[in-house]
C-alpha positions as CSV (number, residue, x, y, z in Angstrom):
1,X,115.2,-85.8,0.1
2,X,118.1,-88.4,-0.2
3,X,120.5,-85.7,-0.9
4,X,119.7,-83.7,1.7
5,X,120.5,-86.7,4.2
6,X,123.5,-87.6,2.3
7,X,124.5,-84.1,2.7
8,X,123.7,-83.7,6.4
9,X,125.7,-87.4,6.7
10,X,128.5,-86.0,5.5
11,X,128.4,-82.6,7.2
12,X,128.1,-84.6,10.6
13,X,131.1,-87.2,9.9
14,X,133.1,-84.7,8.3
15,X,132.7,-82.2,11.7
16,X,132.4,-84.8,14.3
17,X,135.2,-87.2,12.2
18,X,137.6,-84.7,12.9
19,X,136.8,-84.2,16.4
20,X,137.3,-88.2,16.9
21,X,140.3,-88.9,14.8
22,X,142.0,-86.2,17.1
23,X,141.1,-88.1,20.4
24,X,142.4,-91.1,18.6
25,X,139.4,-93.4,19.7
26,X,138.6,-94.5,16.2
27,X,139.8,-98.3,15.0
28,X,139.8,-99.8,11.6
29,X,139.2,-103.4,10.6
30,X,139.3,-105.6,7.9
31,X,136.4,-108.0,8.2
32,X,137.2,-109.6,5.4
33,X,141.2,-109.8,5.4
34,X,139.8,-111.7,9.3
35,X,138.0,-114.2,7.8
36,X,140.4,-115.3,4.9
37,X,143.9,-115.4,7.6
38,X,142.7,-116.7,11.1
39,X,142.3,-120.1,12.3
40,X,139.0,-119.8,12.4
41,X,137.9,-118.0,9.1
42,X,139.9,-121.0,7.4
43,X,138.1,-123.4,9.2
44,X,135.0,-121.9,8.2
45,X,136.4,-122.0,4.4
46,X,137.2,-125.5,4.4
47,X,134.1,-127.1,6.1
48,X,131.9,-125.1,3.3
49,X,134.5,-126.6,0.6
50,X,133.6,-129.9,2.3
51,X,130.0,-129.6,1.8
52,X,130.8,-128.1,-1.9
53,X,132.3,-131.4,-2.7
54,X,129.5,-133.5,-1.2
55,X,126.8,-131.6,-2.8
56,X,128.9,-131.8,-6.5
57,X,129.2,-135.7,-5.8
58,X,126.1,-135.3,-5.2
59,X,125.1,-134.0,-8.8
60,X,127.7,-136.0,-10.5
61,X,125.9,-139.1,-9.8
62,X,122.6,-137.9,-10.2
63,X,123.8,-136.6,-14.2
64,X,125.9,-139.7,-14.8
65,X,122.4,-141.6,-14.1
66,X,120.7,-139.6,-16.1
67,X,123.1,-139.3,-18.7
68,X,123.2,-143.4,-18.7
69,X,119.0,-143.1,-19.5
70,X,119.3,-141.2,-21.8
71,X,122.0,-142.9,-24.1
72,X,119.8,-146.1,-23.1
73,X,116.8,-144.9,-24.3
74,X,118.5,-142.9,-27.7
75,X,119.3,-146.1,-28.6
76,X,116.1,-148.3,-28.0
77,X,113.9,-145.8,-29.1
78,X,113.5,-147.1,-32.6
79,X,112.5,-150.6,-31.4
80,X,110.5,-149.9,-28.5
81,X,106.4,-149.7,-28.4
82,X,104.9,-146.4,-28.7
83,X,104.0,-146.9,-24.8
84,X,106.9,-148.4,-23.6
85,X,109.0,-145.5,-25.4
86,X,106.5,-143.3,-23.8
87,X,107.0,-144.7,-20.3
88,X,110.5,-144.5,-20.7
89,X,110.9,-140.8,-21.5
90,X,108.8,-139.9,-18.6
91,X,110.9,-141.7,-16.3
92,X,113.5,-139.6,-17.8
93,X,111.7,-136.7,-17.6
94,X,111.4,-137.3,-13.8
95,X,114.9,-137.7,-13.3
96,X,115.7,-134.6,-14.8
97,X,113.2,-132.8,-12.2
98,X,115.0,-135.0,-9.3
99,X,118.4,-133.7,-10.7
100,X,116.7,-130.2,-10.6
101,X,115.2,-130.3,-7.4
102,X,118.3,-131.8,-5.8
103,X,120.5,-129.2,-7.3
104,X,118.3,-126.6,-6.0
105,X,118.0,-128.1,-2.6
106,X,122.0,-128.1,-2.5
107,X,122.5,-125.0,-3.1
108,X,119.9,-123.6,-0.3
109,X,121.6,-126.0,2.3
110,X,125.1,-124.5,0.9
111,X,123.6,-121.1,1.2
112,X,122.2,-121.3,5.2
113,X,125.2,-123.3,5.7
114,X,127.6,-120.5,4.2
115,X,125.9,-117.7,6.4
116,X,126.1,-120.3,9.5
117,X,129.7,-120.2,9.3
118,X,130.0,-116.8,8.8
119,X,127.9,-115.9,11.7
120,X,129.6,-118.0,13.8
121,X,133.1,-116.4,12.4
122,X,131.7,-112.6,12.7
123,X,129.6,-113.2,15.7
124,X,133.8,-113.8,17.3
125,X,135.3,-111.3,15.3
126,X,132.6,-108.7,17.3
127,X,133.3,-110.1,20.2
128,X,137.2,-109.5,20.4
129,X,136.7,-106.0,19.0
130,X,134.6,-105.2,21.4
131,X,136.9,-106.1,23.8
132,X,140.1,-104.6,22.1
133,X,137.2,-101.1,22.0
134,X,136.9,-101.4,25.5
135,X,140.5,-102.0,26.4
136,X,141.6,-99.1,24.4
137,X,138.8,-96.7,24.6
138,X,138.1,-96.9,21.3
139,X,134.7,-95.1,20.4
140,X,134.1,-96.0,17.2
141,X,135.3,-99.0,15.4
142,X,134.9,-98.9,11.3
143,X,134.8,-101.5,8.9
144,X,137.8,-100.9,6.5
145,X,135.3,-100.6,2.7
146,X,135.6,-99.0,0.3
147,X,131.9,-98.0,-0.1
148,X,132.0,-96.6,3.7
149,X,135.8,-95.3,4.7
150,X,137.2,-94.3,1.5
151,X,140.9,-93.4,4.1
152,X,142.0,-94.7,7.2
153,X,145.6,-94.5,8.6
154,X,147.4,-97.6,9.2
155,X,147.7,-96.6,12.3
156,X,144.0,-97.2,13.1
157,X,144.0,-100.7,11.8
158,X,143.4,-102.9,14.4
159,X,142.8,-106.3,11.7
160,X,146.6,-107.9,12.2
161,X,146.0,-107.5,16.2
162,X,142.3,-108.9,15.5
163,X,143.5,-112.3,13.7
164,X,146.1,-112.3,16.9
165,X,143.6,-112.4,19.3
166,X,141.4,-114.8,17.1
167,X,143.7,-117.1,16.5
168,X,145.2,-117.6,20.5
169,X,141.4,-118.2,21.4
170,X,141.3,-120.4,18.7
171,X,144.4,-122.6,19.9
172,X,143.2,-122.8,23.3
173,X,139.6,-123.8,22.6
């Protein structure tokens, strides 16, 4: 069954691809190489580093606690009371779960807040090509991958014009 649709896939773009790429109203662009050279895909870029750092601090202080504890309590252990030792080493054993829990929390918020940004950065890169799409009469716009357009012209790469475009709105925002 899949290759039968994989075949009819190709049959259709292969037939109907040609057709287009005559009428020229096919586009290219490079979602990625957007993201990593506007104004905008930077910014995204660096407020996520931002919250990287925050969230490592974060950590940092929560081991260095921990660590502390632990050295404390290696070293008391052989004059402390059964229960006191006991006490002790569940304490620790609780900051270890806080250390794992916060971790875990961190990187959830770094993960909504990575798609966040990168909604807000593709939801703009849509926007301006659709508007380059309907300026030129473009009919079909492609995302350049590897796994989807294994050759597009140069010609058809609209990415350079895209970061353009994204940048000026950028600067007058």
């Amino acid at each position: 069954m899949n290759r039968v649709a994989l075949l009819v896939s190709v049959s259709t773009v292969c037939f109907f691809g040609a057709q287009i790429a005559r009428a020229e109203t096919v586009a290219i662009v490079d979602t990625q190489k957007v993201i990593s050279e506007s104004i905008i895909g930077k910014a995204a870029k660096n407020n996520l580093e931002g919250q990287i750092k925050k969230g490592q601090a974060k950590l940092t202080a929560l081991k260095s606690d921990f660590d502390k504890q632990k050295a404390e309590l290696e070293k008391q252990s052989s004059i402390l009371s059964g229960s006191a030792l006991e006490s002790r080493r569940e304490a620790l054993q609780k900051k270890q779960e806080d250390f794992q829990r916060a971790y875990q929390e961190i990187q959830e918020k770094l993960a909504k807040s990575n798609e966040a940004e990168l909604k807000k950065v593709v939801d703009q890169v849509n926007e301006v090509v659709e508007d380059l799409a309907d300026e030129r009469g473009y009919k079909f716009v492609f995302e350049r991958d590897r796994q989807s357009v294994l050759y597009a012209s140069d010609r058809l790469d609209i990415t350079n014009e895209v970061v353009k475009i994204l940048d000026k709105k950028k600067v007058s925002l």
